[in-house]
Each structure stands twice: as C-alpha cells, then as structure tokens.
BATIKE-337019 format. One record per residue (C-alpha): x, y, z; residue in one letter. Coordinates in nm, 2 decimals. Example, Ala and Ser with C-alpha at 12.3 -4.5 7.8 and 13.67 -1.06 7.14 Angstrom:
// residues 2
<rec <1.23, -0.45, 0.78>, "a">;
<rec <1.37, -0.11, 0.71>, "s">;
//
This chain:
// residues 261
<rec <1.07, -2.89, 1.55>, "x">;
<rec <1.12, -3.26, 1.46>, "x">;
<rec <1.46, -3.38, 1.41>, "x">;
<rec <1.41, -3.56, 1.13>, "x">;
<rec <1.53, -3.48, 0.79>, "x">;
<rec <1.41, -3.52, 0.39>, "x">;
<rec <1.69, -3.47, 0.12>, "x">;
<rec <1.62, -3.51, -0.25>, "x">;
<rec <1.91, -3.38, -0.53>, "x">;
<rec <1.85, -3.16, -0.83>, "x">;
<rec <2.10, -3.12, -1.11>, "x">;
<rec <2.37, -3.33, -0.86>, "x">;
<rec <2.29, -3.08, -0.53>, "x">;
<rec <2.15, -3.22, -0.28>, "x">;
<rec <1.92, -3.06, -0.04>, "x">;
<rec <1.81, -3.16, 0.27>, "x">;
<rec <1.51, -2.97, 0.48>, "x">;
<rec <1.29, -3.08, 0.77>, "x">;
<rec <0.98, -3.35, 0.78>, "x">;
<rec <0.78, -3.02, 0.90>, "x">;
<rec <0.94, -2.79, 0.67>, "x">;
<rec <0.83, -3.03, 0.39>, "x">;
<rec <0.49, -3.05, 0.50>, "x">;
<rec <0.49, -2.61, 0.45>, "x">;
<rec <0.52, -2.71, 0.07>, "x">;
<rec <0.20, -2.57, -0.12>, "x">;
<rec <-0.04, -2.76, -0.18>, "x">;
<rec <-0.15, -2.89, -0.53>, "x">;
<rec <-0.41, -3.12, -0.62>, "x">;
<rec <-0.46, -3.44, -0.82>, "x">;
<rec <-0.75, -3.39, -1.06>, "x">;
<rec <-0.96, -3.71, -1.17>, "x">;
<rec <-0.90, -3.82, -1.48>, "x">;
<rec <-1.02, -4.05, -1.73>, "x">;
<rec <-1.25, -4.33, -1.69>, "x">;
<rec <-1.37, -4.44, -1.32>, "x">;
<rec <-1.16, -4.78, -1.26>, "x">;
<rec <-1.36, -5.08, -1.19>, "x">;
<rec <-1.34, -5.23, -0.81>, "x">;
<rec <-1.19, -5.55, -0.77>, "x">;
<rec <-1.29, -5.62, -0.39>, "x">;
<rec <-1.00, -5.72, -0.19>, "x">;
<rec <-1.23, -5.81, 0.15>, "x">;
<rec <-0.99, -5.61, 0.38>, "x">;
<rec <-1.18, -5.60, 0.68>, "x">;
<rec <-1.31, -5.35, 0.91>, "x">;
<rec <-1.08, -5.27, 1.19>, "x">;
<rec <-1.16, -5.02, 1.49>, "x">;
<rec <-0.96, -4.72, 1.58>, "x">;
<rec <-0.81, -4.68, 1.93>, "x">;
<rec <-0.68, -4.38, 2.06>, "x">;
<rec <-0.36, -4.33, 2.12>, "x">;
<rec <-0.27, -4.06, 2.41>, "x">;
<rec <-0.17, -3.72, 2.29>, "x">;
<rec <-0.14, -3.85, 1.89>, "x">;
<rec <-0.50, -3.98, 1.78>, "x">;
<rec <-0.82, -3.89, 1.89>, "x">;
<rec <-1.17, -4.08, 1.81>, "x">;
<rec <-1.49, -3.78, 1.77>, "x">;
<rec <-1.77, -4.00, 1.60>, "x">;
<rec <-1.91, -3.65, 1.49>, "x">;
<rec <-2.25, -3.80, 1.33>, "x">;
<rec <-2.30, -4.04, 1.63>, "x">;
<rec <-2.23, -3.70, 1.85>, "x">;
<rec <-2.49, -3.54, 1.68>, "x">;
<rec <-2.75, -3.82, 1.74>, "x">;
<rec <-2.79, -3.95, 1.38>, "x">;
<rec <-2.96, -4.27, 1.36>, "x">;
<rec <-2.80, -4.58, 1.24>, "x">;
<rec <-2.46, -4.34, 1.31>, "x">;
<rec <-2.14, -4.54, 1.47>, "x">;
<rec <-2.00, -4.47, 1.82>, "x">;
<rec <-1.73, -4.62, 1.70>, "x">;
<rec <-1.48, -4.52, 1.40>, "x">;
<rec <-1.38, -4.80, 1.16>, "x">;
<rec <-1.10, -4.77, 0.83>, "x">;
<rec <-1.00, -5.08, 0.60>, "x">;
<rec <-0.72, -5.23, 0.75>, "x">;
<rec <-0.47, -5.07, 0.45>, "x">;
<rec <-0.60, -4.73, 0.53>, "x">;
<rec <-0.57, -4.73, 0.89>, "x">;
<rec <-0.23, -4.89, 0.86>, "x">;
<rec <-0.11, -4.59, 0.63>, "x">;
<rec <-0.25, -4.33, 0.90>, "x">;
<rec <-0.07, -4.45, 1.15>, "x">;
<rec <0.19, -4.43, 0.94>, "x">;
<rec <0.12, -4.05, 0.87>, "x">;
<rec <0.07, -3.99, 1.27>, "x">;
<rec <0.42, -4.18, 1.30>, "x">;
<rec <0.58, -3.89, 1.04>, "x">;
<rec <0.42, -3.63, 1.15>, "x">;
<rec <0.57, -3.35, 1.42>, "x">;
<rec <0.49, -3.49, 1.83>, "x">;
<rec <0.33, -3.13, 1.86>, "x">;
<rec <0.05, -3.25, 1.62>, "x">;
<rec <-0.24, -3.52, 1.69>, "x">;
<rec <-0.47, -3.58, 1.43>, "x">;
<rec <-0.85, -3.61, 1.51>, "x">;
<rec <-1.07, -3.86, 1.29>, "x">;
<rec <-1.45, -3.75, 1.27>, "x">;
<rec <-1.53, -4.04, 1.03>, "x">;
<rec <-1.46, -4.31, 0.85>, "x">;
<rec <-1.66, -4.62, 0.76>, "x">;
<rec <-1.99, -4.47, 0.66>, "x">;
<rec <-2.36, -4.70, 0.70>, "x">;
<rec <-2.56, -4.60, 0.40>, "x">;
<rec <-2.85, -4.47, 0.64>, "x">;
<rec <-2.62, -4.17, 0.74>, "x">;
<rec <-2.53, -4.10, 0.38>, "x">;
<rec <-2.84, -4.11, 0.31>, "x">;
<rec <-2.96, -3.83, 0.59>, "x">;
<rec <-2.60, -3.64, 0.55>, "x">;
<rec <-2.71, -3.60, 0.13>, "x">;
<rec <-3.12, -3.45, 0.27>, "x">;
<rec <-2.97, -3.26, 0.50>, "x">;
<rec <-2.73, -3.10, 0.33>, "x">;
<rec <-2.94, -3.03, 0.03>, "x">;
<rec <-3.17, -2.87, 0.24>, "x">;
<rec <-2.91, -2.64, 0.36>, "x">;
<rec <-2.84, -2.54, 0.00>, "x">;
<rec <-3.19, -2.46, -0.10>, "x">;
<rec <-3.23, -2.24, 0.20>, "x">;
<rec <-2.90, -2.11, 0.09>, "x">;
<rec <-3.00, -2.00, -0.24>, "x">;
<rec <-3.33, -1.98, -0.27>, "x">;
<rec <-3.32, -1.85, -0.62>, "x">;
<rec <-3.11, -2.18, -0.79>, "x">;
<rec <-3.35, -2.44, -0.96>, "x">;
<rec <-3.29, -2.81, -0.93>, "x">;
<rec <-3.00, -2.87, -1.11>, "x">;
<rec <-2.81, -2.62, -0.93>, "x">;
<rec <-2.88, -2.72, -0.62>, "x">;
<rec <-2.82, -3.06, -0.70>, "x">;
<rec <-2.44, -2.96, -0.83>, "x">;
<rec <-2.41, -2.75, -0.48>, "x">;
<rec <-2.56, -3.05, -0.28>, "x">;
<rec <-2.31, -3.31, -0.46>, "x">;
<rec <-1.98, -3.05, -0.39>, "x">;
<rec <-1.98, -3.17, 0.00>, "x">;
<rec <-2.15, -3.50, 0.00>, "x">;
<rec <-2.17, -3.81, -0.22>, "x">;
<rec <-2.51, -3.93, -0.36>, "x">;
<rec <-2.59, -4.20, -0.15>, "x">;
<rec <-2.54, -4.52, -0.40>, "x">;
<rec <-2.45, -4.89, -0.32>, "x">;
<rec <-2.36, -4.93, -0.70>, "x">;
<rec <-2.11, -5.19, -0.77>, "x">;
<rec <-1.90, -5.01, -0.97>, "x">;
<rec <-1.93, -4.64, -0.82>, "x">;
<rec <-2.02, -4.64, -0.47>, "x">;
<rec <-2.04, -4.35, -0.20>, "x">;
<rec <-1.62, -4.34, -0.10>, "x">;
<rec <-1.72, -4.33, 0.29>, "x">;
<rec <-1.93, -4.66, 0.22>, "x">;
<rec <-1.65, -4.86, 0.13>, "x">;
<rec <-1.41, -4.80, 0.49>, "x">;
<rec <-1.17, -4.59, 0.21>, "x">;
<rec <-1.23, -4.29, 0.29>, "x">;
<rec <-1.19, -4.10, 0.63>, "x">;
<rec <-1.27, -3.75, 0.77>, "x">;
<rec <-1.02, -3.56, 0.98>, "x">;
<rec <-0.88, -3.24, 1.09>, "x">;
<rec <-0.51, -3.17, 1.27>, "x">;
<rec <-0.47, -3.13, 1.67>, "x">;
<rec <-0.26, -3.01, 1.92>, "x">;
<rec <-0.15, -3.30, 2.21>, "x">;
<rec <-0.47, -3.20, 2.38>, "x">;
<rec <-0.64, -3.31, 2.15>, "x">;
<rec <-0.80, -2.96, 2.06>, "x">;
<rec <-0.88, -2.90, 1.71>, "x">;
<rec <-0.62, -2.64, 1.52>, "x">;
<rec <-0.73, -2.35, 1.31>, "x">;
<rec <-0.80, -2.49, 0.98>, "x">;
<rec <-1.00, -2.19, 0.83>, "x">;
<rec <-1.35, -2.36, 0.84>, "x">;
<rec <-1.56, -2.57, 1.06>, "x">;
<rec <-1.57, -2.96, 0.94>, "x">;
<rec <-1.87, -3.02, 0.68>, "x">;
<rec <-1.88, -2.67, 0.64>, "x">;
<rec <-2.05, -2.59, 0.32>, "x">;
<rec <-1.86, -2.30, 0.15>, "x">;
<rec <-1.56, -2.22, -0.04>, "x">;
<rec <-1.34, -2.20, 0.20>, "x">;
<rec <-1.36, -2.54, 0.31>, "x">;
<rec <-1.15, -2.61, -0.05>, "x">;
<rec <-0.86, -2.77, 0.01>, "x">;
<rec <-0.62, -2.51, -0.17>, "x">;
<rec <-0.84, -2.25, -0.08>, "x">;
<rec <-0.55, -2.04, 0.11>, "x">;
<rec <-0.28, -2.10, -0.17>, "x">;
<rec <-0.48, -1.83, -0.39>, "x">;
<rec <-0.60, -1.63, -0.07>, "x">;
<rec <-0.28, -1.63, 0.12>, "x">;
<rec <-0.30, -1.33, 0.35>, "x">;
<rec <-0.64, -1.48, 0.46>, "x">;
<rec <-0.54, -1.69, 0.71>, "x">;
<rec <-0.18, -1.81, 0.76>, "x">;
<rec <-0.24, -2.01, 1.00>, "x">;
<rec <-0.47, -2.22, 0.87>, "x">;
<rec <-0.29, -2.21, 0.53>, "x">;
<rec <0.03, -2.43, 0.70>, "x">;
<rec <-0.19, -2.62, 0.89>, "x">;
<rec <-0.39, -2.74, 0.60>, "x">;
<rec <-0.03, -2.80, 0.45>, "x">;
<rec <0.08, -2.97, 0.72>, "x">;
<rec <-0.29, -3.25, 0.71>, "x">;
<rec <-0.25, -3.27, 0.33>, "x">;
<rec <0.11, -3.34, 0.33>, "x">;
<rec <0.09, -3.60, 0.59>, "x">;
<rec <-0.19, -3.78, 0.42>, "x">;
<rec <-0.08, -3.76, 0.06>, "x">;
<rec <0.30, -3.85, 0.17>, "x">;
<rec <0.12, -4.16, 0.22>, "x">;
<rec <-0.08, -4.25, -0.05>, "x">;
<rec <-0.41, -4.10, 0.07>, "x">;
<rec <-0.59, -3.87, -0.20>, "x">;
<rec <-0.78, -3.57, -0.14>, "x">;
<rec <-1.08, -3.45, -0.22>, "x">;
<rec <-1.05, -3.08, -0.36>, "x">;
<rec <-1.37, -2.93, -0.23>, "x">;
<rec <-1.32, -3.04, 0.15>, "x">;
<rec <-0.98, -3.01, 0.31>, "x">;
<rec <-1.06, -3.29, 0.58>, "x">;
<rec <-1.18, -3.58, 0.34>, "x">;
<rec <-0.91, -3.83, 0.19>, "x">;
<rec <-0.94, -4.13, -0.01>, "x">;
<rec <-0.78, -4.47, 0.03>, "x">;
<rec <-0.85, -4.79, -0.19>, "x">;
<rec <-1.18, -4.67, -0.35>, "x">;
<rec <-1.29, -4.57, -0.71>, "x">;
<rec <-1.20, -4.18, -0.65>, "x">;
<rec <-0.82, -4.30, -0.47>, "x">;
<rec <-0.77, -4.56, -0.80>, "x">;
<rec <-0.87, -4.32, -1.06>, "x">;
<rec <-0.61, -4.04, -0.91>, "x">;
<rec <-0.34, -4.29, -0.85>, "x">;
<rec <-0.40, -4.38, -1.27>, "x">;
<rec <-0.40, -4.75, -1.14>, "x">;
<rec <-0.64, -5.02, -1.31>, "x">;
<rec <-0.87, -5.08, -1.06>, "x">;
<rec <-1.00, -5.01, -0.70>, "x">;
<rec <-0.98, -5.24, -0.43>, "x">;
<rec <-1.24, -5.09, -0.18>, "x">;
<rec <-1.64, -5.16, -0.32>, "x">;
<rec <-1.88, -5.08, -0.12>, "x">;
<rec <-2.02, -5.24, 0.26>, "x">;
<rec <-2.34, -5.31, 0.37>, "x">;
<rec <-2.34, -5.30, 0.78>, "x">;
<rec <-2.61, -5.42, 1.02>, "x">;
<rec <-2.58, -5.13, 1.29>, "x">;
<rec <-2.82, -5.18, 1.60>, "x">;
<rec <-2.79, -4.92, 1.91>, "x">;
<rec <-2.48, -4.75, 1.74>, "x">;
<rec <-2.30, -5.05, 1.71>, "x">;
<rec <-2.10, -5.24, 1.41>, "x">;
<rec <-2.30, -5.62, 1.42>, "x">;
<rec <-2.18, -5.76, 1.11>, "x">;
<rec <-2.13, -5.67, 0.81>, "x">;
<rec <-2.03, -5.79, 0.44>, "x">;
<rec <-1.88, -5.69, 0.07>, "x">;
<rec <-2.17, -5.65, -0.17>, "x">;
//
C-alpha cells in the first residue's frame, strides 16, 4: 500500500488515512447546473502522450478498430495532460492508467454518434425517434463544432480511460469501455454494492484520482472526464471554459495541423 498519507480535522481531531484508502471513498457526482458557460479559448496546444513504463499506457482504441480519419496517436491540451500526470504521480505504483482517447477529429464523432445510434435502434426496436435519440446522446456527444457548445472530446478536454495493473492489463471495472448500458454509470456500484466489489473500488480508485485533480466526470460513463471545456466549467460553477472546439487535418492516421475555430 502507498506510504503516503492524507489528514484533514473535524471538530479539532485530526485524522489521517492513506492516499489509497482515500481513493475507497464513495463516489458522488457533480450534477450540471445552471447555464452552459461561454468558451473563452485559451490556444493551449495539442501535446502527444508518451508512455511511460509500468504507469501509462497509449491504446488508440478507434484507430485500433480501423476508423477512418481515427489518430494512432493520443493527444490532451497541455493543462489536462499535465493534471494526469499529476493523478498517475498520486496514485498507488501497483496501478497504471490506460488512456483510450483523448483529442477527438470530428470525422470519428461523427461515425462514433451513427454507430452508436444504430446500436440503440437494434436495441429497442420498439422506441420511436426521440427515444432513441435520448439513448443515442447517453454515451456519445452530437457531433457539433458550435462555438459555444461543442463535442467535449473535440476540444483536447476531455479523455477516455480505464485503471491498469503494471502490465499494463486492464482491471475489472464492471463493463467493457463504450459499453452502452447502465452499468457503465459511474456510481453504478454505490447503489448495487454486492454486484461487483471489485470493480466498485476500482471505479473509486479512477474517479478519485481524476477528480482529486480537477477532472470532472461524466455520470453515464465511468471512463470519460472532463478538463477545460463547457461541461468541466459549468461543474466547476466557473464563468467560462477555456477549451472550444479544434478543427484537425488528419491524413494516414496522423495529427498535420490543426487550429482553434
């Protein structure tokens, strides 16, 4: 267990338990609230992630799976990435963390939102329109450019991720990544906690680590957290986001160029 130690003091006791102990807390979620904050673009760049051995590993999933205009390569606003290496550097040396996706082309969103809402309809035959639209926009963002509201993965804010072992191998976290159901809730174990203990404390654990700091998550998908972007700014109650949106010229997998719109 990691030596390292976390004390706070309630009614002049003070208490001190362990980093991982800390990260066993429950988990509770931020709700959005209130108006969406406008984005005043910062133009933080785009900055690759490198592995590092035994602590962070790089699985492009959408490249893996041979979408076009995907990126073999996995890229965060410099902020964010600089805050999850900061989480890795907290976080117990049994545990890696393994990023499936950050920086986002709008081409993918745009094949991630069809695909996905063809899943649903086959789902559910029965649902009209609108709720398959609702289901559809549960587990992936409409695929907008809009100035003011923008996909969160098309900004470099937001990142997908799950918790390792040194091996890199992927711990039990109750569902597969991108699974579409309601166990891939974030808080999904905390009301069903015979379930899967397991995969309760290691969801604990990935939430903990990315919320101690300042990452958001989204509620409906326990491997999705925000940095910098409309959806991180409204949680955080702050005035504006700093994270709009990217437009990218990909060609054979690759990051060209890109710029703020």
């Amino acid at each position: 267990m990691l030596a390292l130690f976390w004390c706070f003091t309630v009614l002049h006791i003070t208490r001190c338990i362990t980093i991982l102990e800390k990260y066993l807390q429950p988990i509770t979620i931020k709700a959005s609230a209130g108006e969406r904050p406008p984005i005043i673009e910062n133009q933080e760049p785009l900055v690759k992630l490198e592995p590092i051995k035994n602590r962070l590993f790089i699985e492009s999933s959408y490249y893996k799976q041979g979408i076009a205009n995907s990126l073999q390569d996995i890229y965060l606003r410099e902020q964010a990435l600089n805050r999850l290496l900061h989480a890795l550097d907290r976080l117990p040396q049994a545990y890696s963390l393994i990023v499936y996706d950050g920086f986002r082309p709008l081409q993918v969103q745009q094949v991630l939102f069809d695909q996905i809402k063809r899943d649903i309809t086959k789902k559910y035959p029965s649902w009209n329109i609108q709720q398959i639209e609702e289901e559809t926009l549960k587990y992936v963002a409409f695929p907008s450019m809009d100035s003011q509201y923008p996909a969160p993965h098309l900004t470099g804010g937001a990142i997908d991720l799950t918790l390792g072992d040194a091996n890199g191998n992927p711990l039990d976290l109750g569902t597969a990544f991108d699974e579409t159901s309601a166990q891939s809730a974030t808080a999904y174990f905390e009301s069903h906690l015979a379930e899967n203990t397991e995969a309760l404390n290691n969801r604990r654990i990935l939430f903990h680590s990315m919320t101690n700091v300042g990452f958001h998550n989204y509620e409906e998908e326990w491997w999705h957290y925000d940095f910098g972007n409309v959806t991180w700014a409204r949680k955080s109650k702050l005035p504006n986001a700093i994270y709009g949106p990217i437009i990218a010229k990909i060609k054979q997998h690759e990051l060209k160029e890109y710029r703020y719109k």
